[in-house]
Every structure is written in structure tokens, then in C-alpha cells.
N, C-alpha and C positions, 0 to 999 in steps of 0.2 A: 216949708222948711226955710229958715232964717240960717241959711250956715254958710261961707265962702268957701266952704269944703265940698258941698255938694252943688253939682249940676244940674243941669236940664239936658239931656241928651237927644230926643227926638218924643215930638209931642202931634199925635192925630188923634183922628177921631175911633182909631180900634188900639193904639199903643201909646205909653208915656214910659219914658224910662228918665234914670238917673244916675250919677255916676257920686262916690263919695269917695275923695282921694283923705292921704295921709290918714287911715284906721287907728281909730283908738278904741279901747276894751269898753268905753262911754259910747261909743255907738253901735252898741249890741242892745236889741229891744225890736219891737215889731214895729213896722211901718206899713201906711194903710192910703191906699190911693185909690180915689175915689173919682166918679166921671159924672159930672151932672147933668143926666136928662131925667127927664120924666119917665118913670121914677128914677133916683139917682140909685150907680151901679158904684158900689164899693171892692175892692181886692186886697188884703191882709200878707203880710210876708214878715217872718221874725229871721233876723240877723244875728248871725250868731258868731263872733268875734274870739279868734286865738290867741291867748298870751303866749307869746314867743319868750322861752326859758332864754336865761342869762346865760353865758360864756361860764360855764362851771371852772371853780376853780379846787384845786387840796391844800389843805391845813397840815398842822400837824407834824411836817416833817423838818427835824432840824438833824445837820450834816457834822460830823459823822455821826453813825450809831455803831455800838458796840456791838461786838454778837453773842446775844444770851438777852441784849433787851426787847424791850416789850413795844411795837408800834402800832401809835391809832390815827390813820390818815382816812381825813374827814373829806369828802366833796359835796359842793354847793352850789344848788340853782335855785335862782329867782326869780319870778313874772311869770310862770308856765300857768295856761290856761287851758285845758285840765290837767292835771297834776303831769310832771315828765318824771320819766322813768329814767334811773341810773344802773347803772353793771361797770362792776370792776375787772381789770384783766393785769396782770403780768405778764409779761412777756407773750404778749397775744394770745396769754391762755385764760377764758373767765374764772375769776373766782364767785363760788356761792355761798361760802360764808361771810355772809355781809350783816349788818342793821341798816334798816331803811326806815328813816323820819320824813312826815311830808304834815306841814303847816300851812294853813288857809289867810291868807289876807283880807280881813272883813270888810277892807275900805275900797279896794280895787280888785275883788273878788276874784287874786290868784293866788296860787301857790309857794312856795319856798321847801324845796324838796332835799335833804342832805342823805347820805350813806356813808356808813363809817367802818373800815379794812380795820382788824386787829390783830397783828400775828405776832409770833416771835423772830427777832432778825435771824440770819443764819451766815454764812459763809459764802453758799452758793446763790444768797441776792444779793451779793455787789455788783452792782452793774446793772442788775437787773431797772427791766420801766415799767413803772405802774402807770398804769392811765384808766380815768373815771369819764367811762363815756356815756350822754345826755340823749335820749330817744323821745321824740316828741313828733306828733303829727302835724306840728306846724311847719317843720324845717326839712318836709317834703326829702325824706329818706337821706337827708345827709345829717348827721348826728356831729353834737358839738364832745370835744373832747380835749382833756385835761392833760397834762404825763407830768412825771415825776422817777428822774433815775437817783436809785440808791446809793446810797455811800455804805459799805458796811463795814470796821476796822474787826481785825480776828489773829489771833495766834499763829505764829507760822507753821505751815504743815509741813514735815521735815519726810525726806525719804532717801537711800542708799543703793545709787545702781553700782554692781561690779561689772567691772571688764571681761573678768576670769572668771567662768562657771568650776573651773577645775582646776587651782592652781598649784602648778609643783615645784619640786626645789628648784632652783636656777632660772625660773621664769621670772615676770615682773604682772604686776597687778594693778590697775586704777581704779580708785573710789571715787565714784563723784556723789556729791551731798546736794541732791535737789530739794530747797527748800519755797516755799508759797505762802506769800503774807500780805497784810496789808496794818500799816504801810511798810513798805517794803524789809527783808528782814536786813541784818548787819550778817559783815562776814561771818561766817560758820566758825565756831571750834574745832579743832580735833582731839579725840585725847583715845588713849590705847590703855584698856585694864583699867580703869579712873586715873592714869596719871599723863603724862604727858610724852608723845611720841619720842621711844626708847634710842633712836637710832636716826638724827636728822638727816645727815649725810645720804641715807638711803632712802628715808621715808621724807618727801618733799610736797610741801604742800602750796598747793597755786590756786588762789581763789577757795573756789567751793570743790575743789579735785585736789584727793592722794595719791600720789606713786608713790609704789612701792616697789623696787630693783633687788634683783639677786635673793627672791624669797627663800628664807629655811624655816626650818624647826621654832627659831625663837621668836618667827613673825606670828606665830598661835597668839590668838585671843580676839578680844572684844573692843571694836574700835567703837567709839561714838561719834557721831558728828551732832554741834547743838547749836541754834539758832536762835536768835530771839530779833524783838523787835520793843514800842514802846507799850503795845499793850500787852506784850508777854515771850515766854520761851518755851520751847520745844525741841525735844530731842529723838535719837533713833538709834539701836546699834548695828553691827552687821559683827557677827565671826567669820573670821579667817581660821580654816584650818589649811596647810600646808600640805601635798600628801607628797610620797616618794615619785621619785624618778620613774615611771612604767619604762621597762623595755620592752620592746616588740621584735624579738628571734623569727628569724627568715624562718619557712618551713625545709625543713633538712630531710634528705632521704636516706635512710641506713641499709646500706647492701648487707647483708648477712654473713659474714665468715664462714666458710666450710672447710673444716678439716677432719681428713680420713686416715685412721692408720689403720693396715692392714695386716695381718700374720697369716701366711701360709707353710703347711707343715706338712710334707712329703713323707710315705712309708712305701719302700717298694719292695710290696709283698706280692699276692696274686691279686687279690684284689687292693686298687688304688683309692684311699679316702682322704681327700683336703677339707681340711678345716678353715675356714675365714671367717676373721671376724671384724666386723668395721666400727668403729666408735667415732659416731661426729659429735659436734660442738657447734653450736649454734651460739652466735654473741648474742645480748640483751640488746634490741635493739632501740633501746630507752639511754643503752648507757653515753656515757656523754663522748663526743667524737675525737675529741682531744685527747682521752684517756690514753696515756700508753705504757711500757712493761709487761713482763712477760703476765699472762692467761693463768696463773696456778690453776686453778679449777680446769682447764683444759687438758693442763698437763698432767695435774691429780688422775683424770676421765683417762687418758692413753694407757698410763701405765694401770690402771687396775685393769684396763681391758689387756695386754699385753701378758698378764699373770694370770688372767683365766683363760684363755687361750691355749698358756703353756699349760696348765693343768688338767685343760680337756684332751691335749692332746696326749700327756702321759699317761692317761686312766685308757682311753682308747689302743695305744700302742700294747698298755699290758693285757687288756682283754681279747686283741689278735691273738699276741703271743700265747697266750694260756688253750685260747680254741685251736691251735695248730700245734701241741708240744708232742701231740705221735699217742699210739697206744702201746700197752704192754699186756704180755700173758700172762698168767700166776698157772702155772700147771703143778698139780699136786696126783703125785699116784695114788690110786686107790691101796692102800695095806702097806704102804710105804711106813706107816707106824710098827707091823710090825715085824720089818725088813729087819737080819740079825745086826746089819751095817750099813755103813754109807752106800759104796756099790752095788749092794745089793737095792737096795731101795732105788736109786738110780739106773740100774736095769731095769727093774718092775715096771719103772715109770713111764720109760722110752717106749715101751710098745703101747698104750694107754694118750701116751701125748699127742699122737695122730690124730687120733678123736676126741682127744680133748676140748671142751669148748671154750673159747675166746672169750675172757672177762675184760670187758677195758672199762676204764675207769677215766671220766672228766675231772678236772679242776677248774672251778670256773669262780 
């Protein structure tokens, strides 16, 4: 071997070796050392030589892109001997929809290996980083690798937090108008109904935030907030409804009013019977505590009870009276008819009336 590349390393009679610095893909082929004795002993060894893949680089990408276009970021390795393998990632996550090209170099028998990313931009890869990374068993487990961070310009996305879940009259309310764009959006509008905020004095706008003081009735409706930027605008509403004042009444306890009248009515016969009678009145205990004036209805309730009272007691009075008024005799002589006179019939009578029997008669 004629080469300033290669050595002579150590030479006996059982070993020759040699050393060949600065490798190139030209010294890949068999070499054959041979020892001459009688007979001569030859040894055969084929060399087989890595192209080391290029420093991959991506195509393709020009800053900004809009979002709804179309991108196709190309990455490219050159000199791998056997072919090197690429894989794309995002955000450290691989993607597998790829195309993968791989080109033979007739003259220096290696490769040129490209793969091409096509997606649609979105919103949520701005910022994102693509990287095309290079696997080749020559570069002993540490892989070459490319990146590429996104620009991506989009509409702003508009949204409306309230302050007030529940807002009522004499409170106050903030809107704030979060908007998200790229690039960045311009102050927000505001407008109430489609026109313009009715009431500035109370309705104050600072920045991307409304206050609104002392809310009523005529703060009802439909506020907007709208944002825009140079590649577009975007809007959101929120209603405002107003609701009343809630009051919250202590819990109140209602003692019951009790009123009793009584009528008693004395008869002193033999036997003694009282009549009473009670008429209560029980208040509503719903009705409201404040109420006051006189009870009609209670006083209606006495006096009916005070007229049937008296009325039982005179039905009662006269039905003693009638069972106690005494008995009477009806004595009739027998032939008193046909006595010639009064006296005489009244003689007849008197001796017959001894024995006569007792008729009495009730009234009841």
C-alpha cells in the first residue's frame, strides 16, 4: 500500500497490522495480507466504510404565515451511507404523517435522504417548534437535529368575564373584554344594543374593562365588545339583565292572640243549671305584625256567640218553668147531667169527688 494515510503498526512473524487515519468512503473494499513462506499464507478482510449524513437542514418556511394556510417544511440530509432515517416532532411530540424521499449518489455511492411536513397552520402552533431529526448508525446514538419555531398571525379571539353573577338594582358591575391575537389586537370597542354606551357618566370605560355604577332597569341589554387587529376582527356579546332588590325578613315569631268571652246564666230553682259558653279567636299567624285596628271578625265571633247563649238560656228557662207549673183535678160527678140544678149537681158531686181520680195533665 502506497498511501501516507496508512501505517505499519507492528510486524512478526504470527501478526501484521496497520492503521489507516482520515477515512474516506474510497477506502472501503477488501484488503489481503499475505506472509511469504513456503507456501505462502494469505488473509482477506473487506472494509466497509460510513457515510456520515450532513447537518439536516428545513426549507420551506417563510415568517409569518396566516392561519387557514397550507405548510410544506422540507428537511434535508446528505452523504449517509446507508441511507439515514428522519422523524418529525412538534413540540416533542412525533408526527407520522410525513413523505419520505431517499436519492442514491452514483459517484460516491451515498445517499440524500429529504422528508416533507404538510399541514394546515392553526392558531394553536404559534410558537410552536418543529424539529427534523436525523438517525444514522454512524453518529453512535446521538442524532443530528434541525428546529424551526412557528410564527402564525390569526383573528383575535374575543371573550367577556363579568364581575356580577347576579346583578341588582343599586349594585355596580365590571366587564372585562379579554381579547387574544396575533399580532397583538387594538383597544376593544364597546357598544350597548348596536349603538353606543347610553349613559357615559356611569358607564366608564378603561382599557379592555366596563363599569357600570348604580345599575337599573334601563341598564337591560346587549353589550358588545369588538376587537380587531391587521389580519382581522372579532366580536362577543354578554346580556345584562338587572334583577330587583331581594329582601331577606328576619324570621319572626307569631304568639297567637286568645280571647275568651264568657256568659254565665243563674236560675235559682231546685235544681241549679249554668250555661257557658266560650268563643276564642285565634289570629292568622301569617297575617302581617304591623297590622293594627280593631279585629271585626273577632268581634263579629263574640257577639254571635253572646245571642246564642241568651237564646239557649231562654228555651231552657221556659222548659223548667212549664215542667214545674203544678197539677189540676177536673172532677166531673157522675149524673151531674141530669142534676134539676146547679146545687144539686154540686151536691151529687161532693160525695163521688173523694174518689174521684186525679187527671193531670202536662204542658210541655
Amino acid at each position: 500500500l502506497r498511501d501516507n494515510r496508512i501505517e505499519l503498526v507492528r510486524a512478526s512473524w504470527h501478526e501484521l497490522s496497520i492503521s489507516v487515519s482520515d477515512v474516506s468512503l474510497s477506502d472501503e473494499g477488501q484488503y489481503t495480507c499475505s506472509l511469504f513462506t513456503m507456501p505462502v499464507k494469505t488473509s482477506k478482510a473487506f472494509l466497509t466504510v460510513l457515510g456520515v449524513p450532513e447537518k439536516p437542514q428545513i426549507t420551506g418556511f417563510t415568517s409569518p404565515v396566516m392561519e387557514g394556510e397550507r405548510m410544506q417544511l422540507t428537511c434535508k440530509t446528505s452523504g449517509s451511507k446507508p441511507a439515514a432515517d428522519i422523524r418529525w416532532f412538534k413540540n416533542d411530540k412525533e408526527v407520522k404523517d410525513v413523505k419520505y424521499l431517499k436519492e442514491e449518489d452514483a459517484v460516491r455511492k451515498t445517499f440524500t435522504v429529504s422528508s416533507t411536513l404538510d399541514f394546515l397552520a392553526d392558531r394553536s402552533d404559534d410558537g410552536a417548534v418543529v424539529s427534523c431529526r436525523v438517525d444514522h448508525e454512524s453518529l453512535n446514538s446521538t442524532p443530528q437535529i434541525a428546529m424551526q419555531v412557528l410564527e402564525i398571525h390569526y383573528t383575535p379571539l374575543v371573550k367577556i368575564i363579568s364581575s356580577n353573577s347576579w346583578p341588582e338594582e343599586g349594585q355596580s358591575i365590571i366587564l372585562t373584554c379579554e381579547s387574544k391575537g396575533k399580532p397583538v389586537p387594538e383597544p376593544v370597542l364597546w357598544t350597548k344594543d348596536g349603538g353606543e354606551l347610553p349613559d357615559p357618566e356611569r358607564m366608564v370605560v378603561n382599557g379592555r374593562v366596563l363599569s357600570i355604577s348604580f345599575l337599573n332597569k334601563t341598564d337591560n341589554g346587549t353589550y358588545r365588545c369588538e376587537a380587531k387587529n391587521p389580519i382581522g376582527r372579532n366580536s362577543t356579546e354578554y346580556v345584562l339583565i338587572v334583577h330587583d332588590v331581594f329582601n331577606t325578613l328576619l324570621p319572626t315569631t307569631v304568639i297567637p292572640s286568645l280571647t275568651t268571652a264568657t256568659v254565665t246564666t243563674n236560675v235559682a230553682l231546685t235544681a241549679s243549671t249554668t250555661t257557658s259558653a266560650a268563643a276564642t279567636s285565634i289570629r292568622d299567624p301569617n297575617a302581617l305584625t304591623g297590622q293594627t285596628g280593631p279585629d271585626h271578625a273577632l268581634i263579629g265571633g263574640i257577639v254571635a256567640v253572646v245571642v246564642f247563649v241568651t237564646l239557649c238560656s231562654i228555651i231552657l228557662l221556659g222548659r223548667y218553668l212549664a215542667r214545674h207549673k203544678g197539677t189540676y183535678l177536673t172532677n166531673e160527678a157522675k149524673g151531674a147531667e141530669d142534676a134539676p140544678d146547679a146545687d144539686t149537681a154540686i151536691i151529687n158531686a161532693e160525695g163521688s169527688q173523694v174518689n174521684a181520680e186525679e187527671k193531670k195533665e202536662y204542658f210541655i
